[in-house]
C-alpha positions, 0 to 999 in steps of 0.5 A: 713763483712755481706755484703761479708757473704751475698753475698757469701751466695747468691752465693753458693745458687745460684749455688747450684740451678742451678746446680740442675735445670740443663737440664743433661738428660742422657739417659739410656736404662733403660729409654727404658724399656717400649719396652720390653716385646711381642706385637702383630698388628693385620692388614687385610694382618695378624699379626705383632709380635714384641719382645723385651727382655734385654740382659744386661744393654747395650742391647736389642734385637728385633724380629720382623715378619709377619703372613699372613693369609695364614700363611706364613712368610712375614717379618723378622727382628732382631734389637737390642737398644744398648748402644754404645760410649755413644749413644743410637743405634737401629741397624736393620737387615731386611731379614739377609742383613747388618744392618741398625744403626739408633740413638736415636735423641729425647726421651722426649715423645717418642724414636726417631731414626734416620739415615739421609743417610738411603733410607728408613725409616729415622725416626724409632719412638716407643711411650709407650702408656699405659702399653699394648700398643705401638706405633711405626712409620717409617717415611722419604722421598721417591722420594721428598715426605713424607712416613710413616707406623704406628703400634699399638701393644697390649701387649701379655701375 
């Protein structure tokens, strides 16, 4: 009888562990939040602006844009982080053309998105350096080779 106790005891313990230490790392678009909010790059050719602002628990909306020195309008996007049957989606609309769906691949380190079929970029890449920075990457494949532009944002008040 102690036996049966004991072995149902280590049982119900072992269980109880593994159900705890399971690896059920479900990610919201709380775990994102880090995006939000106003960042500036500065580069040579201008100023870079992403913005970032929570519509709702399942939506963030992104704009982004360029200043040249001559201060024109160089580029122009809208994206927005949705939640979407259970993913994660950065959907991305780059001078009022149709939009672009890439999903959230990886989000141990950084948010990685990804669409395979896309020309280019196949990788949209966000990493939350420090409260006032950011990082962002696009990566893929152009012609057989690797491409990539990163951004580093500051933090505007």
């Amino acid at each position: 009888m102690k036996t049966q106790l004991l072995k149902a005891s280590l049982f119900c313990t072992s269980l109880f562990l593994f159900q705890s230490c399971s690896d059920d790392k479900t990610t919201t678009l709380k775990d994102l939040k880090w995006m939000l909010g106003n960042w500036e790059s500065k580069t040579d050719e201008g100023i870079l602006y992403e913005d970032w602002k929570k519509v709702d628990d399942s939506t963030y909306n992104g704009h982004a844009y360029a200043i040249s020195l001559d201060g024109d309008t160089t580029f122009n996007e809208n994206a927005k982080v949705i939640l979407r049957n259970g993913n994660i989606v950065y959907s991305v609309t780059v001078n009022n053309e149709e939009s672009v769906d890439f999903t959230l691949v990886d989000n141990e380190q950084q948010a990685v998105f990804e669409n395979v079929n896309h020309d280019y970029p196949q990788r949209i890449i966000y990493k939350n350096l420090s409260a006032d920075s950011l990082f962002a990457r696009i990566e893929g494949t152009v012609d057989g080779a690797e491409e990539s532009e990163d951004f580093r944002y500051g933090k505007v008040n």
